[in-house]
C-alpha positions in Angstrom: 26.3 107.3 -37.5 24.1 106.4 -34.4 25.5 103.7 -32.5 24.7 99.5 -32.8 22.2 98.8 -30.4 21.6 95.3 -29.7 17.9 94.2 -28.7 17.7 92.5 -25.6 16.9 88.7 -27.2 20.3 89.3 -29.4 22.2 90.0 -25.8 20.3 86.9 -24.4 21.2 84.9 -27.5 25.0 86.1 -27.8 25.2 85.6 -23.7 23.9 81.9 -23.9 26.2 81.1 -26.6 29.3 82.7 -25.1 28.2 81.0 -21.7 28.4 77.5 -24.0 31.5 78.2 -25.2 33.6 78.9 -22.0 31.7 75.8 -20.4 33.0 73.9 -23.5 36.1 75.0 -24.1 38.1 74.9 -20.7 36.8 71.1 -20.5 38.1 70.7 -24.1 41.4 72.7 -23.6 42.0 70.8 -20.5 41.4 67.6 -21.8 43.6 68.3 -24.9 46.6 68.8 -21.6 45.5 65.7 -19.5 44.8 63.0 -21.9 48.8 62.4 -22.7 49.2 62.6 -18.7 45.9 60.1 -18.4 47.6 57.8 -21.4 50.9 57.6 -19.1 49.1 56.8 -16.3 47.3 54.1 -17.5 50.6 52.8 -19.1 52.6 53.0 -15.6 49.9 51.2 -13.6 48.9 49.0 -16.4 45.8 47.3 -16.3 45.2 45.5 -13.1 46.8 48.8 -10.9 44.7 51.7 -13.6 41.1 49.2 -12.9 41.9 49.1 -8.8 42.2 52.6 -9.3 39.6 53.4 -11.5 37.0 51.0 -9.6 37.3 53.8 -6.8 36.4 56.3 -8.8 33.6 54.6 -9.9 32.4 53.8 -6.5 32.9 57.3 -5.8 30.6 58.4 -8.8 27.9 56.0 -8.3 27.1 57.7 -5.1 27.9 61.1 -6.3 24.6 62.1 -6.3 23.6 62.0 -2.9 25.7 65.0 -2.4 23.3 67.4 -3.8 20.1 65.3 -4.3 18.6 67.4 -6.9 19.7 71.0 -4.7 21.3 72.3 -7.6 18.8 73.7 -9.9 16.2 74.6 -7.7 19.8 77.3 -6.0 21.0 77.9 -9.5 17.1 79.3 -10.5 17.2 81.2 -6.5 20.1 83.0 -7.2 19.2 84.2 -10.7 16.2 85.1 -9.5 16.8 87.2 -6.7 20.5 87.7 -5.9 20.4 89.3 -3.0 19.8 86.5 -1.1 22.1 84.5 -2.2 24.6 84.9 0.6 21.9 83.2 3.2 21.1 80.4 -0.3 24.7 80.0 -0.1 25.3 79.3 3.9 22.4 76.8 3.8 22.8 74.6 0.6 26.4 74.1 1.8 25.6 73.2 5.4 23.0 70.7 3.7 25.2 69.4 0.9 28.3 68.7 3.3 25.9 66.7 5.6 24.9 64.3 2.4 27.5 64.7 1.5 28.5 62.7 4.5 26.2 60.0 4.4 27.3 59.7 0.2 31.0 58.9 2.2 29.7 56.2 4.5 27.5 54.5 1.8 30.6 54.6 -0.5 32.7 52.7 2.3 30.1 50.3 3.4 29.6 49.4 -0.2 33.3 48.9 -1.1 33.3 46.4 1.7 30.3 44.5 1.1 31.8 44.1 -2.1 34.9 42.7 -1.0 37.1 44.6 -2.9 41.2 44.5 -2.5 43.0 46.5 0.3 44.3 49.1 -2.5 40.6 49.6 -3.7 39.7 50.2 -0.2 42.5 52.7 0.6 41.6 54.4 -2.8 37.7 54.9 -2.0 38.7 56.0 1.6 40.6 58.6 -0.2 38.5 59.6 -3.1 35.3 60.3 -0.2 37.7 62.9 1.8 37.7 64.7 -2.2 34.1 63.8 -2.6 33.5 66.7 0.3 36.1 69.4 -1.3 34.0 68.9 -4.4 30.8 69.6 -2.9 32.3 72.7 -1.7 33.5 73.6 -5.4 30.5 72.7 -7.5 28.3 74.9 -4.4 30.0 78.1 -5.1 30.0 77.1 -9.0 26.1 76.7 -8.9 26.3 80.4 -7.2 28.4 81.6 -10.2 26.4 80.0 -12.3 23.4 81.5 -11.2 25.0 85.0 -11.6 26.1 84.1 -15.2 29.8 83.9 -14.6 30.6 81.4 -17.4 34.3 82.7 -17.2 34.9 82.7 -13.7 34.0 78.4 -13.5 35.7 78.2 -16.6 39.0 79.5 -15.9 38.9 78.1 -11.8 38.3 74.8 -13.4 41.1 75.0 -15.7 43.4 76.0 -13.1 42.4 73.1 -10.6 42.4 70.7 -13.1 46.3 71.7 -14.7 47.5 71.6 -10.7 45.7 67.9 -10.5 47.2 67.1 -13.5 50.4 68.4 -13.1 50.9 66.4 -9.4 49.2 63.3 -10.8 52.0 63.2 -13.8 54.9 63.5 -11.1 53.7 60.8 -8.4 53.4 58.4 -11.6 56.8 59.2 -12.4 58.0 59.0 -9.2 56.7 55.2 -9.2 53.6 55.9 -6.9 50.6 53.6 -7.5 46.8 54.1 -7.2 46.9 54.9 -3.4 49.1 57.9 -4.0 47.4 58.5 -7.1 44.4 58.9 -5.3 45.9 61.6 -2.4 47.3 63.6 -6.1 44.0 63.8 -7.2 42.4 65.9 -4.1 44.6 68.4 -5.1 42.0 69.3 -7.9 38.7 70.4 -5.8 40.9 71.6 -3.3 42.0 73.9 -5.5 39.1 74.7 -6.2 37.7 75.6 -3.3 40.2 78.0 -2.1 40.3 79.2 -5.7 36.6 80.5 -6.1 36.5 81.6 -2.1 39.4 83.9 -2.8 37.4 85.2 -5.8 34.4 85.9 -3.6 36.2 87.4 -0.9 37.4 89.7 -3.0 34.3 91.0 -4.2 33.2 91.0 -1.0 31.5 87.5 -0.5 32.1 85.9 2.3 30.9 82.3 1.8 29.7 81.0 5.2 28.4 77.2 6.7 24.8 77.2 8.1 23.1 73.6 8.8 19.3 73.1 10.0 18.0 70.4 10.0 14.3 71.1 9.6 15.3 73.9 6.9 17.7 71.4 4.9 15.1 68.9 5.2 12.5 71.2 3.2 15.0 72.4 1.3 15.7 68.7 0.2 11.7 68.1 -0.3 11.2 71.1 -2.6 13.7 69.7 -4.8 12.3 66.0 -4.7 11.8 65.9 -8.6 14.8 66.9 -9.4 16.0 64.1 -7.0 14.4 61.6 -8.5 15.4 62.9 -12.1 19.6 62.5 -10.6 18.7 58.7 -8.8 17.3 57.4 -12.1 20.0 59.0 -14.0 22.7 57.6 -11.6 21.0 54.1 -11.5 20.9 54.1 -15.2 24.7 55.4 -15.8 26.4 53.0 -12.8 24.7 50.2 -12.8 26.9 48.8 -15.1 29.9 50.8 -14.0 29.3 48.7 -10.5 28.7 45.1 -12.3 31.0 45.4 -14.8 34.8 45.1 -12.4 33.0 41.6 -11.2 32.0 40.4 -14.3 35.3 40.9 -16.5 38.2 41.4 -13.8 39.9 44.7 -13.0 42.5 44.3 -16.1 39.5 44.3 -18.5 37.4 46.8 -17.0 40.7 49.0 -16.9 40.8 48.8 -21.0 37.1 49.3 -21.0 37.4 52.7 -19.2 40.5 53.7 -21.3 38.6 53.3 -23.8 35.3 55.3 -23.0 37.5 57.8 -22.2 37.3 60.1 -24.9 33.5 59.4 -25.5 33.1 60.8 -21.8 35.6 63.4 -21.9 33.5 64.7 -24.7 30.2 64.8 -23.7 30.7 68.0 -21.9 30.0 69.8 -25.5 26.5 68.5 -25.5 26.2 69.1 -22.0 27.7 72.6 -22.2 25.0 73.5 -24.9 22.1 72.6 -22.7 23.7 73.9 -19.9 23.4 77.7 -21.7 20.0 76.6 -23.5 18.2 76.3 -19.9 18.4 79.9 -18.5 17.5 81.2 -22.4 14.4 79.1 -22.5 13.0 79.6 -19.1 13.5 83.4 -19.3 12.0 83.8 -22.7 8.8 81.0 -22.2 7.6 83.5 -19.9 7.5 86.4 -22.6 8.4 85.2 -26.8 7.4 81.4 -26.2 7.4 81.0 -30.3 11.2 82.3 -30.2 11.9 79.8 -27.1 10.4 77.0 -29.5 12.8 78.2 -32.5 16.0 78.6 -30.2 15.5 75.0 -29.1 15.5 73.5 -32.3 18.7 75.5 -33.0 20.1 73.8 -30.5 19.0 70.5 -31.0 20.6 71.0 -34.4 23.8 72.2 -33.0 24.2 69.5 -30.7 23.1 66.6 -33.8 26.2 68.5 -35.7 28.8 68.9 -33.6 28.0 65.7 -31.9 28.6 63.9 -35.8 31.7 65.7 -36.7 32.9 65.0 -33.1 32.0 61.3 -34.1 34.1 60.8 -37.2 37.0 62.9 -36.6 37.2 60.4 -33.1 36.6 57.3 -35.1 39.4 58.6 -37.8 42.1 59.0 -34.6 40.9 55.9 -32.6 43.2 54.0 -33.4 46.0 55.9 -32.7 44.4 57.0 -29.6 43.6 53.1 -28.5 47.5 52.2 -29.2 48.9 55.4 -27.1 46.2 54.1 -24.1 46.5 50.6 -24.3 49.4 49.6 -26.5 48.7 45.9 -25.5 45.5 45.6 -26.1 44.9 48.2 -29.1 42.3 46.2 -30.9 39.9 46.3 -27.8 40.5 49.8 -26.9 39.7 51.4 -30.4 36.9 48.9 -31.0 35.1 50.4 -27.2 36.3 54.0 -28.5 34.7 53.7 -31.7 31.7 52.6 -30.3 30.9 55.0 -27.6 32.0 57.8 -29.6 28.6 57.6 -31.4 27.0 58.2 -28.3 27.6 62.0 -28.5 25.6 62.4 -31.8 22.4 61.4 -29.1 23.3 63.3 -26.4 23.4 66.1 -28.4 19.9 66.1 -29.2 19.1 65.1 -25.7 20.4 67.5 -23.6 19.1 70.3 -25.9 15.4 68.5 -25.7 15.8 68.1 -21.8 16.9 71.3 -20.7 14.1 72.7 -23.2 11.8 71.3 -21.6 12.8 71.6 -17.4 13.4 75.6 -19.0 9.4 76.0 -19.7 8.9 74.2 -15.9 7.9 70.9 -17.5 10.2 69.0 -14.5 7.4 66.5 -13.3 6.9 65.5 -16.9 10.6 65.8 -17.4 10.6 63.3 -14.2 7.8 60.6 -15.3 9.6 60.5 -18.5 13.4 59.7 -16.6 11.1 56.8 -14.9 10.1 55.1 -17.8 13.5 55.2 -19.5 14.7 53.9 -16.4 12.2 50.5 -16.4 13.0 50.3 -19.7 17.1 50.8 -19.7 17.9 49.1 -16.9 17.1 45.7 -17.8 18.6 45.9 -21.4 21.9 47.4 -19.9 21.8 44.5 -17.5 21.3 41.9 -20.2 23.6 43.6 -22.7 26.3 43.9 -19.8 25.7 39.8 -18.5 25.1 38.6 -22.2 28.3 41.3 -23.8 30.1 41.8 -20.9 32.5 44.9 -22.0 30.7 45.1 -25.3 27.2 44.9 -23.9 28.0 48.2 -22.1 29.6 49.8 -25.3 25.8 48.9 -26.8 24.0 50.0 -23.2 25.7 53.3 -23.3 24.2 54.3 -27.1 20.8 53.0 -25.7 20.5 54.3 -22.4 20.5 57.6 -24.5 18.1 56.4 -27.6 16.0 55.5 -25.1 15.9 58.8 -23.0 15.4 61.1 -26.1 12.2 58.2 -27.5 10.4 59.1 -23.8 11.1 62.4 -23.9 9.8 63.0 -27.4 5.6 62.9 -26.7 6.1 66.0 -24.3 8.6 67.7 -26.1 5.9 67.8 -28.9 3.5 68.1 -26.6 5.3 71.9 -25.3 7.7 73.1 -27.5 6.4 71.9 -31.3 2.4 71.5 -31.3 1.7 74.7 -29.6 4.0 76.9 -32.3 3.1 75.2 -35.1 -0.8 76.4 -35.4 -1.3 79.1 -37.2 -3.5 82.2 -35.3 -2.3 84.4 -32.0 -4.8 82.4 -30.4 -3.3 78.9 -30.2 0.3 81.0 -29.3 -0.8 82.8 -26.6 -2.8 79.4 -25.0 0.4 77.9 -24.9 2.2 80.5 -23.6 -0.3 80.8 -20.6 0.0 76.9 -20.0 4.0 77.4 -19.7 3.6 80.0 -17.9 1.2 78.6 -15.0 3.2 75.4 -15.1 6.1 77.7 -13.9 4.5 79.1 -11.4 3.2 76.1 -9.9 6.5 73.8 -10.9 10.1 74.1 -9.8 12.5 74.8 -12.6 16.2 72.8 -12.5 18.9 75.0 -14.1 22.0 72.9 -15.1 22.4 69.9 -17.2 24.1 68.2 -14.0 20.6 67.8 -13.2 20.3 65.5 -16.4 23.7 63.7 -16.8 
């Protein structure tokens, strides 16, 4: 019997979903090891101690983005593209991530103080910035792995870094440490890492080097200005009320409202993970079978609708118990936030499929007026929801934000990906497939869904 062979599109296909599942699974698997760690955490500290804490971190990912300003997709696409090059890509997106990465840690520290926030906050986010630079190290080299499809290699540093983080952040708890030494357990993680991922490289003989121009970070920066603006209105949208939310309901009560978006957040990295492998499937097949690119995405948008419901009501059946192992004393607030956001993931499902469809066929300035809109519209209904609500208001903003983003995004994505393949004739195809085409080659491409989230 003459051997199986697979055609190409059936590699492309079983590679994207593989890629999925080892970006899905190590979060999930991980998650499944840190939430009872997380749960005594929060139980330890309690509420005021876990919201000092986790107002840090929230400082911290508010100005997360700076650290990359859009860099990553345009070096994710580079490297796919032409990997030989990627050891100079390499030396100069690090040398121009660590240096915004620098200005993210002085903005982070000038805003902690113009808040006025408690000596233990302060210590925390001084803390948290010295990791914000060992992650920027960690996601560059993942953004190089990712752009050489090695789905297993992020996957299983990941896990590692994150068991060792979890593993010291359990034993300073227990040893009676508070958020401050919390903090200094949790740059153990992209540390790890780091040294991690440059061990793999070396031995493969990839020797990841530092190399900072100004004038050549500076274009770098430019060329990737719609992506940029894609991660500031993303990051307004998602921390505006993470930053209003500690003033307007106290530490103690915006430490029961993280506990319980938790899980909702924890989660999302399904969605995220499915858009994530969608985006180098679409852009490489636009180019050639633009009608298959079309039927793949609505695949996915199907996948992420299911697994985002199931996900949904096998949370809601648990939340409970889940609320009363995070928050034992106040259970009724916890699952009610948990039940909530849970139905969140249901939406980003279909989002991230639709948005990484669409930045995949080179549709990023389209991608990028849409992001503006849902910004003037989301921001003000997350502010009134989070003044009017308080912790409730933000439950409601953070189901909207995402209605919201998939309403704008809907008149392209027709627009690309559904009028085009629905006419009947060769003709109508091939039009299309010349328009994605050209708008490819005159349009940079993101490649990850960090771009989106």
């Amino acid at each position: 019997m003459p051997p199986t062979i697979i055609p190409t599109r059936d590699r492309e296909l079983h590679r994207s979903v593989f890629g999925a599942a080892c970006l899905s699974i190590q979060p999930l698997l991980l998650n499944a090891l840190s939430l009872p760690a997380m749960a005594l955490i929060i139980r330890r500290l309690g509420p005021t101690n876990y919201g000092q804490w986790v107002t840090a971190t929230s400082l911290i990912t508010a100005v997360g983005f700076v650290t990359s300003l859009g860099l990553r997709g345009k070096f994710v696409r580079s490297v796919a593209q032409d990997p030989a090059s990627a050891q100079q890509a390499v030396a100069e997106q690090l040398g121009t991530r660590l240096a915004l990465t620098l200005v993210a840690m002085a903005t982070v520290l000038l805003a902690c103080l113009a808040l006025n926030y408690s000596p233990v906050i302060l210590q925390c986010t001084v803390i948290a910035s010295v990791g914000m630079a060992f992650s920027t190290g960690w996601t560059t080299l993942a953004d190089l792995m990712q752009g050489l499809e090695r789905f297993p290699t992020i996957a299983s540093v990941n896990l590692a870094a994150g068991l060792l983080l979890t593993a010291a952040s359990v034993l300073v708890i227990l040893a009676g440490g508070g958020p401050v030494a919390l903090s200094l357990a949790y740059l153990l993680g992209p540390l790890a890492a780091v040294v991690l991922v440059l061990g793999i490289l070396r031995r493969q003989g990839f020797w990841a080097r530092i190399s900072f121009h100004p004038r050549r970070s500076w274009r770098l920066v430019c060329d990737s200005r719609h992506f940029t603006a894609q991660q500031l209105l993303a990051a307004a949208e998602a921390n505006a009320v993470a930053l209003m939310l500690p003033k307007l309901i106290g530490p103690a009560a915006f430490g029961i409202f993280t506990a319980g978006v938790l899980l909702s957040g924890r989660l999302t990295v399904i969605p995220e993970s499915i858009g994530a492998a969608l985006y180098p499937m679409i852009s490489k097949l636009t180019a050639q079978e633009p009608r298959l690119a079309a039927r793949r995405t609505g695949y996915a948008i199907a996948l992420g609708l299911f697994i985002g419901l199931c996900l949904a009501l096998i949370g809601t059946a648990f939340a409970s118990m889940i609320a009363h192992v995070l928050m034992p004393k106040a259970a009724a607030n916890c699952r009610m936030i948990i039940v909530i956001t849970l139905w969140s993931l249901p939406l980003a499902g279909v989002f991230f499929a639709m948005a990484s469809a669409l930045l995949g066929t080179g549709a990023d300035r389209a991608v990028t007026r849409a992001s503006i809109l849902a910004a003037i519209v989301s921001l003000p209904v997350g502010i009134f929801l989070v003044i009017r609500f308080g912790a409730l208001g933000a439950c409601g903003f953070i189901l909207a934000r995402f209605a919201i983003r998939i309403c704008v995004l809907l008149p392209e994505f027709f627009r690309v990906l559904v009028v085009p393949f629905s006419r009947r004739g060769q003709g109508a195809e091939r039009e299309a497939a010349l328009d994605i085409v050209n708008a490819m080659g005159c349009q940079d491409s993101p490649a990850v869904t960090p771009v989106l989230s």
